[in-house]
N, C-alpha and C positions, 0 to 999 in steps of 0.2 A: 399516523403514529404506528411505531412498530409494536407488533402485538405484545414482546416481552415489555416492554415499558409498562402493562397493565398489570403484571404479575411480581408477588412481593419479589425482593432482591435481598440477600444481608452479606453485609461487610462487618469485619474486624478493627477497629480504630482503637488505640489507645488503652487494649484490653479489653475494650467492651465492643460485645456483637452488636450490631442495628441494622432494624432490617422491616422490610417494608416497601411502599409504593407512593411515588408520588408523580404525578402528572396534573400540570396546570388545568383549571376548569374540568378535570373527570374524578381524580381522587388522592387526598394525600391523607397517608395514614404511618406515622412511623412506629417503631417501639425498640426500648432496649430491656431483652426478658431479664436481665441479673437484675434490675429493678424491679421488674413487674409495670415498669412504666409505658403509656403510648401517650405522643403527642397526637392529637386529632382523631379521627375515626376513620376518617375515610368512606366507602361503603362496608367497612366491618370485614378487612381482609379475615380470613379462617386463622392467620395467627395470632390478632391482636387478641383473641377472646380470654386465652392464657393473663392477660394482663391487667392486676386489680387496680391500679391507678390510669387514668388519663387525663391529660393537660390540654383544654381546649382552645385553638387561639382566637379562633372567631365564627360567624355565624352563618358561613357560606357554604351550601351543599355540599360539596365537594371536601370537605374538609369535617363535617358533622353529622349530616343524614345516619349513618352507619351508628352514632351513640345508642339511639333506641334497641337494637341487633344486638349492639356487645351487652346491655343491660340484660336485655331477654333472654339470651342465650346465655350468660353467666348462671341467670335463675333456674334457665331451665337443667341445665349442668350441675345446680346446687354446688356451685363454685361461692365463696365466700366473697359479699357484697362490695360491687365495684366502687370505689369515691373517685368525680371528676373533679376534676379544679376548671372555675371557669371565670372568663372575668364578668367582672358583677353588673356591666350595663346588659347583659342578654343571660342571665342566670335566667329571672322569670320564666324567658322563652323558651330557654330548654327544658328547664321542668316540662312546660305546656306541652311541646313536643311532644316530650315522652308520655305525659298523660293520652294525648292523643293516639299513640298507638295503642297504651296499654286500652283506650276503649274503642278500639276499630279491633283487638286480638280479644274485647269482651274477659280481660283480667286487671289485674292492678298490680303497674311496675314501682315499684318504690325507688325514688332516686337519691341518694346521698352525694351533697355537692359541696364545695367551699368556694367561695369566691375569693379571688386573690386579687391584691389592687396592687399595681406596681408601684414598687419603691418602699414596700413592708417589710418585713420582720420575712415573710414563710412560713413553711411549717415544714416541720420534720414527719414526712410520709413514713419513713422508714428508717429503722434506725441509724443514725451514721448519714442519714440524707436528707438532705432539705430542699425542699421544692421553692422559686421566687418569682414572682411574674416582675416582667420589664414590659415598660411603654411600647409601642410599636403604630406606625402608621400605614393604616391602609384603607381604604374605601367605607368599611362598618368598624365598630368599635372593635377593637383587638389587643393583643397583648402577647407576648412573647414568656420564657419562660428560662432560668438557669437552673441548673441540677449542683448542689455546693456538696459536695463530701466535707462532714464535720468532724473533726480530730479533737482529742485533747495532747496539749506540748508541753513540756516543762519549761516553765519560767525561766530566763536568761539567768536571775540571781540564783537558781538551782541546779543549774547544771555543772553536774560532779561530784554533787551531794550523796554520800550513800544511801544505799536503799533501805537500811533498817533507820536513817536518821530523815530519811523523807516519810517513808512511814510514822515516826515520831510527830513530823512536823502535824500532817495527814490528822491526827488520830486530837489535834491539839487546835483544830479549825485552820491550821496557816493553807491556804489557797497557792498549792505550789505548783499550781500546771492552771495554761488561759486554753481557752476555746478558740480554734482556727476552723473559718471554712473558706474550702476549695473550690475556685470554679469550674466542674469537671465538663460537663455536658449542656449545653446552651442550644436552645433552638427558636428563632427566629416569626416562622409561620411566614404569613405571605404579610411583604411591609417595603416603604420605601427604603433605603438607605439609611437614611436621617438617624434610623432607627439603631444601626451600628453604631454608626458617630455618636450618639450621642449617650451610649451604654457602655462603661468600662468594663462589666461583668460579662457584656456579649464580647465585648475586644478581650478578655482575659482568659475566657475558659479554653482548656485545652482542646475539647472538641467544638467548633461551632459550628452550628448544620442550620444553614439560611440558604433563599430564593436567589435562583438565577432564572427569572420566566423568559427571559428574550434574550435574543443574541445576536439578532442584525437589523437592517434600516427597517425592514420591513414594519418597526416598530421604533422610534425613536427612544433615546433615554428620558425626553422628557416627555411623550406621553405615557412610557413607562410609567414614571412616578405617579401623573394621573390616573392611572388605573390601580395606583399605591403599589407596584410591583417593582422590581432592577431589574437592570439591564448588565450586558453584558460589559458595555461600553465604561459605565460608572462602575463597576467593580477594576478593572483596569485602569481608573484613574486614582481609583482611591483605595488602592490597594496595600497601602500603609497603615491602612486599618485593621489589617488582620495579621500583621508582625509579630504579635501577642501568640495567637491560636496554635495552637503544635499540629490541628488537621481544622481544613475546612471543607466543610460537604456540602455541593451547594444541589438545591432540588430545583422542582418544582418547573420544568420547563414547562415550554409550550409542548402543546401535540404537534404542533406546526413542525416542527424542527425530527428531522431523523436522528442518529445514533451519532452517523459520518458527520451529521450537521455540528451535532453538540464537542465531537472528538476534537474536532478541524476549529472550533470556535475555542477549546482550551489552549488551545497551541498558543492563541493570541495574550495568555496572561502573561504575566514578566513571570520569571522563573522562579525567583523565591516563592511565590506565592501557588505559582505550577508545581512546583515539587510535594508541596502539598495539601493539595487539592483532590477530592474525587466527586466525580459525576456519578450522583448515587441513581442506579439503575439503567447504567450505559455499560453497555460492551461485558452485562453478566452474563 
């Protein structure tokens, strides 16, 4: 593994920075700071600490060890109390976690967490944003995540109503604007395919940032799937899946694979889908 692939990376997509590390089986930790949001931990890259929300997608090293770090060090920073979102079959365990360190460092970390079940309502972390868990399949319970930008529109039957006669209506309870949300930022975590397919909010949002851990025989696509991970093979087959997305970011490779490896392996996407695409943490 080339040694930069250990160290955060950030890109610009879609107006928003993201930026972060992700390497199969050592550490994935992303964040976008206009939110203040991280997906995962990682082992607590030095920049997520800034970030008072994080989205957990599952319960594998490599992907959460680092939570107890960003708790700790938020406190000890007297930074304003972190909330995870995590999904609810391994809530318990993380709590425990974290209690565990807070009595091996002889203090008491307090955790504030929500559990998100896919296919709910969300919550609105921030205003103007709402956080969503999506199903996701992979080896431990997991879950995935969309980020919606919520607007208010003016009703069809309102528009070109003046503004002192919309204010009338306003002031008289008429309900003259609906609530729209956007699918802006969707990320995946480590998950079979299935898990695209079978999500219109992951196929819709403008950025989707999901796993490419393989990319040659060395590893087939279907035991890919058995270890709940993609391959490179089935995203080039089923690449009509992300028609929808304005960028796709894909992480999470193997260590196995070099820089030349991963470069030389996009070349193989069909073009629409190469034009926009980036190998987060390749060739920064």
């Amino acid at each position: 593994m080339r040694l930069g692939r250990g160290t955060p990376s950030k890109i610009t997509v879609a107006g928003y920075e993201i930026c972060g590390v992700s390497v199969a089986a050592v550490e994935t930790c992303l964040w976008v700071p206009s939110l203040s949001l991280a997906f995962d931990s990682g082992r607590c890259p030095r920049g997520v600490i800034g970030m008072r929300y994080m989205a957990v997608t599952h319960g594998h090293c490599d992907h959460i060890h680092g939570l107890p770090l960003h708790l700790a060090t938020r406190n000890l920073q007297h930074l304003p109390t972190p909330l995870y979102f995590l999904p609810a079959p391994i809530k318990d365990d993380v709590h425990d976690l974290v209690k565990a360190v807070g009595k091996l460092e002889h203090c008491r970390l307090e955790m504030d967490s929500v559990s998100l079940k896919p296919g709910g309502d969300g919550v609105e972390f921030k205003k103007g944003w709402v956080i969503r868990a999506i199903h996701t399949q992979h080896t431990v319970p997991s879950q995935g995540y969309v980020i919606l930008q919520k607007r208010k529109k003016l009703k069809k039957e309102f528009l070109g109503t003046p503004g002192k006669e919309l204010a009338r209506l306003k002031k008289d309870g008429v309900e003259v604007e609906r609530v729209i949300q956007t699918p802006e930022i969707a990320y995946t975590g480590d998950t079979k395919l299935d898990a695209i397919r079978e999500s219109d909010l992951f196929r819709k949002a403008r950025v989707l940032i999901t796993e490419m851990t393989f990319l040659d025989n060395a590893c087939s696509p279907e035991d890919a799937a058995q270890f709940g991970h993609i391959h490179l093979d089935e995203i080039i087959d089923n690449s009509s899946l992300f028609c929808e997305n304005e960028h796709v970011i894909f992480t999470h490779f193997s260590a196995r694979y070099s820089d030349c490896d991963i470069q030389s392996a996009f070349t193989r996407l069909p073009k629409d889908l190469r034009e926009k695409s980036i190998a987060f943490g390749i060739g920064a």
